[in-house]
Every structure is written in structure tokens, then in C-alpha cells.
DOLUMVEX-970584 format. One record per residue (C-alpha): z, y negated, x negated. Coordinates in nm, 2 decimals. Example, Ala and Ser with C-alpha at 12.3 -4.5 7.8 and 13.67 -1.06 7.14 Angstrom:
       z       y       x
    0.78    0.45   -1.23
    0.71    0.11   -1.37
# end
This chain:
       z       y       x
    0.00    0.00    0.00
   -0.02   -0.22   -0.28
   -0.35   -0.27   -0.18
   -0.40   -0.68   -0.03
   -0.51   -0.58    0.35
   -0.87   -0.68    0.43
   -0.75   -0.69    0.85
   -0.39   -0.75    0.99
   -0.29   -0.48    1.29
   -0.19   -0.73    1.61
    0.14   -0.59    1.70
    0.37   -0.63    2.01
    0.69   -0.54    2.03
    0.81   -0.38    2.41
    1.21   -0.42    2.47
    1.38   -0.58    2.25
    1.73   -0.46    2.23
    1.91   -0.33    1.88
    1.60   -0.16    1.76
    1.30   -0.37    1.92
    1.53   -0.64    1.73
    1.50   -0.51    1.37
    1.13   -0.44    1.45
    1.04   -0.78    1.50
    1.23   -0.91    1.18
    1.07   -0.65    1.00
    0.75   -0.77    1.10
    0.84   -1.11    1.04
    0.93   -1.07    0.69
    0.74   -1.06    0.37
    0.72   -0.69    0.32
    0.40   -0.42    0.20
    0.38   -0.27    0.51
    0.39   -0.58    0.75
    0.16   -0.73    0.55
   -0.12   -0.48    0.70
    0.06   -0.63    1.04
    0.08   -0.93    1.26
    0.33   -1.00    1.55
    0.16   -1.14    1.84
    0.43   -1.13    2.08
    0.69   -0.95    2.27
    0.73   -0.76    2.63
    1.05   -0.75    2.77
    1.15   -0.72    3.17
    1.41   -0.97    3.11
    1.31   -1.35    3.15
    1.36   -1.48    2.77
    1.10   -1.70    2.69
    1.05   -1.64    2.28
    1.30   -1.52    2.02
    1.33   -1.68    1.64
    0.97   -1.85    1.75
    0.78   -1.50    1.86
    0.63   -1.55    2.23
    0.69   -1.31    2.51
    0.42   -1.20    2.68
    0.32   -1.01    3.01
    0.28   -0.60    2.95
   -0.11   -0.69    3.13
   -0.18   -0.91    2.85
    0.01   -0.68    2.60
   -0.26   -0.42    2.74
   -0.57   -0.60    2.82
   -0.55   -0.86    2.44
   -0.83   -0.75    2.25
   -0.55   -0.94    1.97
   -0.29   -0.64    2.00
   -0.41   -0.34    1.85
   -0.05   -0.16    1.84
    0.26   -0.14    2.03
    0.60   -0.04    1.91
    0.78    0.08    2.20
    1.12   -0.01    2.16
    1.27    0.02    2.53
    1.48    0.28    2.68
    1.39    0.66    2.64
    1.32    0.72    2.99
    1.04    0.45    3.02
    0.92    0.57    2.66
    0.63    0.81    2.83
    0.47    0.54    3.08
    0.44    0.27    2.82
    0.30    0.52    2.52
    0.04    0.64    2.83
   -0.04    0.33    2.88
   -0.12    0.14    2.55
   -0.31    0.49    2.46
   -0.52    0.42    2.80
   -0.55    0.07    2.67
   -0.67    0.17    2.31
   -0.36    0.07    2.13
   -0.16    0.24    1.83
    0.16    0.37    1.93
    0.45    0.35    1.71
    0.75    0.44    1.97
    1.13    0.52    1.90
    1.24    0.89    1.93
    1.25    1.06    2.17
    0.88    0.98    2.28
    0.93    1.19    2.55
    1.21    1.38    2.81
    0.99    1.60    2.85
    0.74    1.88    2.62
    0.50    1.89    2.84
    0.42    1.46    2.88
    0.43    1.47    2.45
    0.20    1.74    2.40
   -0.02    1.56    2.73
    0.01    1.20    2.56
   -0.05    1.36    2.19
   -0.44    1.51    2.31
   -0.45    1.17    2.52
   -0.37    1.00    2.06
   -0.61    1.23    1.94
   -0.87    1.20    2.23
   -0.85    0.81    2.19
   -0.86    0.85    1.80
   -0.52    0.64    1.77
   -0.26    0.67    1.60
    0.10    0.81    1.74
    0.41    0.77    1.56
    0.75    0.85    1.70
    0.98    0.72    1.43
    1.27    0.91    1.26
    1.50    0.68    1.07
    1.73    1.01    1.05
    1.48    1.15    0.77
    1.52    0.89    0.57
    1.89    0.84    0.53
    2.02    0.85    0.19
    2.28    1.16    0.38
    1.99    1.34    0.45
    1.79    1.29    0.10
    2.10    1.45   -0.03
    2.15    1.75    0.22
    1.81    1.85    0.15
    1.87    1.85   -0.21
    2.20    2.08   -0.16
    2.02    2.35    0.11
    1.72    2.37   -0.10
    1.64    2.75   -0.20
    2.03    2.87   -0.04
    2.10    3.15    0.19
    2.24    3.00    0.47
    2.52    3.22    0.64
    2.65    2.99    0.89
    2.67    2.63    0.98
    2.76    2.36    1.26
    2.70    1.98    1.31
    2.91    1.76    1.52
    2.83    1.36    1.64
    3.05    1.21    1.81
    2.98    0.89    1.98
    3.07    0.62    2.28
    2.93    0.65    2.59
    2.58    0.68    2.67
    2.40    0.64    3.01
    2.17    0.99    3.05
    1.95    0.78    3.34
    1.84    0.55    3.05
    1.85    0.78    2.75
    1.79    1.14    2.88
    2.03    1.44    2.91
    2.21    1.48    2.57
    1.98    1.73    2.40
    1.73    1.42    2.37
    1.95    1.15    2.33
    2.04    1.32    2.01
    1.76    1.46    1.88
    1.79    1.29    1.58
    2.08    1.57    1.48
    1.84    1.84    1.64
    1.55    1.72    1.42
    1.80    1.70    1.09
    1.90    2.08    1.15
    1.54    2.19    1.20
    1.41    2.01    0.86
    1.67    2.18    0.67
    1.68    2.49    0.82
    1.31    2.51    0.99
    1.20    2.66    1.33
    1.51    2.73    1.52
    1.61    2.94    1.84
    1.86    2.88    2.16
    2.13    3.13    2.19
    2.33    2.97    2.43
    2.41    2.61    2.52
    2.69    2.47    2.74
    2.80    2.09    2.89
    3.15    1.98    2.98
    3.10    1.67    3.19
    3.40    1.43    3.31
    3.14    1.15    3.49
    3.45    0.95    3.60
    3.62    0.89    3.23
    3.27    0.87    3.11
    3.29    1.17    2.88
    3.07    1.50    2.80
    3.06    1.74    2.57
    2.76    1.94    2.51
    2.78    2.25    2.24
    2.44    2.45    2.18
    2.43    2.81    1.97
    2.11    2.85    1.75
    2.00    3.09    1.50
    1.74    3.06    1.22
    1.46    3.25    1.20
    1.65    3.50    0.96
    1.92    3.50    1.23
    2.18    3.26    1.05
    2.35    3.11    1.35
    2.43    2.70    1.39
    2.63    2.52    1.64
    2.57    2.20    1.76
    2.79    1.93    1.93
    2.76    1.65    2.07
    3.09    1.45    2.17
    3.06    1.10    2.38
    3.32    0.94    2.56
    3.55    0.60    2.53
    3.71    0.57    2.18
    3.50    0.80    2.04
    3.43    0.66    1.70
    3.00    0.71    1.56
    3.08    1.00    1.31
    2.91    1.31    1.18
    3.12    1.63    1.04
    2.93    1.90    0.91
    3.01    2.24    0.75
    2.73    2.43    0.64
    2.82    2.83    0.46
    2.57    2.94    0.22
    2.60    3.29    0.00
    2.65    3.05   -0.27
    2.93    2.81   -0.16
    2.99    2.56    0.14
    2.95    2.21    0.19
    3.18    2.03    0.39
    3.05    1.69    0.53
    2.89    1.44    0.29
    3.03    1.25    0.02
    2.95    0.87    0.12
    2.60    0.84   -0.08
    2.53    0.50   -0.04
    2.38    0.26    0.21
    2.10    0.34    0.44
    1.87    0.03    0.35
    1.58   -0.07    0.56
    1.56    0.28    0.69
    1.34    0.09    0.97
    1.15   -0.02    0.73
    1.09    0.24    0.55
    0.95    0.40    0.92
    0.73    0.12    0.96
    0.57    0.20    0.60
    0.51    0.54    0.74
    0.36    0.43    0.99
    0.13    0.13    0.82
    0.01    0.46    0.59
   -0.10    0.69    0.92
   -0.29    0.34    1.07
   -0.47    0.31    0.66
   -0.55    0.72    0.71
   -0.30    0.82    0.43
   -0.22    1.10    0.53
   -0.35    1.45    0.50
   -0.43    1.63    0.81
   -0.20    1.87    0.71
    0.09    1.63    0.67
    0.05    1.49    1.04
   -0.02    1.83    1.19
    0.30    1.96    1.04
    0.47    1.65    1.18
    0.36    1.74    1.50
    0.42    2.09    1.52
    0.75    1.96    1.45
    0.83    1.72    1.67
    0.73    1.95    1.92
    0.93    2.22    1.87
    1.25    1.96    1.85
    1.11    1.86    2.20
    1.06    2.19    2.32
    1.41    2.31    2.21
    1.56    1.99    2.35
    1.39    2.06    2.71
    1.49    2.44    2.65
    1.88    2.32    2.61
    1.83    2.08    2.87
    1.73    2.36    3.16
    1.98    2.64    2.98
    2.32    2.39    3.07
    2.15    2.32    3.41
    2.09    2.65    3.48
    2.45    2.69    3.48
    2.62    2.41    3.68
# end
């Protein structure tokens, strides 16, 4: 990317709340990747006018500019799927927050929708590029795992908005599946108290070589953001990670990511493994999802 860009990328921005936030100052500052980029405005359903100097503008001009060649679709996971339709349909980019979709069946629909259209679709995964997970996938590399677990605990989080637990947190899903690769559902179970706003969902996986994981996640009032892990290996066990430093610009770091996918970067291998995936995080997710319903 060191490359000086011959074109700029028009970029909106849709929803603008903690990450649609950092977005827009990403874009606004003087970095590689934004260089290839150029904020044209911002769509959000409340009435703001413009923020730090960036316009808002109407989702049918977001769709119909010729000026906006890509949205970053920064609103609430359960809108996620009728936006990314709808800038595909418009023939726009898509860079879009995970989870794309609450649903496997609307991301593989919406992926052949990307690939029909010849556009790019990114969901982003800041968890990947934490300096916590640079150093897990250090440790796992070439060990026998024997058994392990992963618990996040966090306030309270509206499902209507962000989608039953399983895809609120696939950000944990998608960290156990890099290290470990495909996975399987054993069982999967949610404790729900609606009135003190808690839940508790725990899911049982195995590895393909049958190693099993557990994974938990804990929201409710006074529940503190934290991650405890405890991985067993044939060769030792790792207990939670020592603090490893600041995540910097991990949004950034998406967004360069993405700039490289928009330049054709990227092998077709590379993005097909991406996919494959992403998908099988969704699937498992939507697998999860029916398996606690199931048993209400």
C-alpha cells in the first residue's frame, strides 16, 4: 500500500455509534489505507446534521451517488443483512461489522449476491488482530490439544439488536475456530433471567480429533468485559494471557485489510479460506442458536 492511489474509494459510513465512530476518524486521518479512501458522508436514523465537519446523508442518496463506491456498515447486527443487500444491489463495496449476518443462510445468499456483482465483501474481525491473539496463536502452534474452555463475561446486551448470544459473540467463536480449526456442537445450553437482565449461555464443542472446548458467555449488570481462558495441551497448559500489550488501531488495521481486498491483494485462495470460514462460525452460531431453543 505504499503505492500513491491513482483513484480514492467514496466511502459512507451507516450508524455511527462506538464503532461507525472510530471508522469515520480512521478515515479522516492521514493513514496508508485511507489514503485509497474518501469519506463522503454518513447515514444514521437519528437526526444529527454532520459530526467533526462530515455530512449526513439520506440511505437513497447513500445508494443512488455515483460518489459512494463503499459502505461500512456500522449499525446494529440485526439491520446488518438489509443494508449489505442493499448497497450490493446498488453496486457498492461492503465492509460491515461482524456478525454480517443472524443467519447462514442470508451470508452465503448475500456472498453469491458479492461475487455475482464483482464487489467486494468484508466483515471485519478486529479479534484476529489483537496483540492476545498474535500471542495464543504462537503458543497452540503445532500442540496436541487435550482440552480447553473460553469464558467472556460482559454487561448487558439487548439480543433484539444484536442477535441471540451465539452471534453476539462470535468474535470468541471465530478465536476458538482459528486456533483450533473446524469445530463441532456437542451440546449447548442458555440460563436466561430476562427481569435482572442476565443469561448465561455455555456451548460443548469438539475438534476434529475429538478434543473437547467449552464455551461461555456470561452477561448481566456488574459484570465486568473480561476473558479467562484455560487451554490443556500434551505438552503443558496455558492459563489466561499474560497482559501483552495494547491493542493499537486494531480498526485500522481492518480497514487496511480491507483497502488490500478493494486493490485485488489477495489470493483467491486467501479470501476463499476467509470465507469458508466465516461461514462455518455462522453456521455453528445458527447451529447453537436452534440447539438452546430447541430446548426451552
Amino acid at each position: 500500500m505504499n503505492t500513491e492511489p491513482e483513484r480514492k474509494f467514496g466511502v459512507v459510513v451507516v450508524g455511527v455509534g462506538r464503532a461507525g465512530s472510530v471508522r469515520m476518524r480512521d478515515l479522516r486521518n492521514p493513514h496508508p489505507s485511507s489514503a485509497f479512501l474518501n469519506l463522503i458522508g454518513f447515514v444514521s436514523r437519528r437526526e444529527l446534521g454532520s459530526i467533526d465537519g462530515v455530512q449526513q446523508i439520506s440511505l437513497e442518496d447513500a445508494l443512488s451517488s455515483q460518489e459512494v463506491e463503499v459502505a461500512y456498515i456500522c449499525s446494529e447486527s440485526s439491520s446488518h443483512e438489509d443494508y449489505i443487500r442493499q448497497f450490493l444491489n446498488a453496486g457498492k463495496h461492503v465492509l460491515v461489522e461482524y456478525p454480517m449476518t443472524l443467519s447462514l443462510a442470508a451470508a452465503q445468499e448475500l456472498w453469491e449476491l458479492a461475487e455475482q456483482k464483482g464487489k467486494v465483501l468484508h466483515e471485519e474481525h478486529v479479534e484476529l488482530l489483537m496483540e492476545e491473539f498474535a500471542f495464543l496463536k504462537k503458543e497452540v502452534v503445532g500442540k496436541d490439544l487435550l482440552k480447553g474452555s473460553l469464558l467472556f463475561t460482559a454487561g448487558p446486551l439487548e439480543e433484539e439488536r444484536f442477535g441471540f448470544p451465539a452471534f453476539s459473540g462470535i468474535s470468541r467463536l471465530t478465536w476458538l475456530v482459528s486456533l483450533f480449526g473446524e469445530l463441532s456442537l456437542v451440546s449447548a445450553t442458555l440460563e436466561e433471567r430476562k427481569e435482572d437482565q442476565y443469561m448465561k449461555m455455555t456451548v460443548c464443542l469438539e475438534t476434529e480429533k475429538k478434543s473437547p472446548l467449552t464455551w461461555i458467555e456470561e452477561k448481566g449488570p456488574g459484570l465486568k468485559r473480561n476473558r479467562y481462558l484455560s487451554f490443556h495441551f500434551k505438552s503443558g497448559s496455558l492459563e489466561n494471557v499474560p497482559n501483552v500489550g495494547i491493542n493499537k488501531n486494531i480498526f485500522l488495521k481492518d480497514q487496511n485489510i480491507f483497502v488490500q481486498k478493494l486493490l485485488g491483494q489477495f489470493s483467491e485462495k486467501e479470501l476463499a479460506a476467509e470465507k469458508k470460514r466465516i461461514l462455518h462460525c455462522l453456521g455453528l452460531a445458527e447451529e447453537i442458536q436452534k440447539y438452546c431453543c430447541s430446548r426451552k
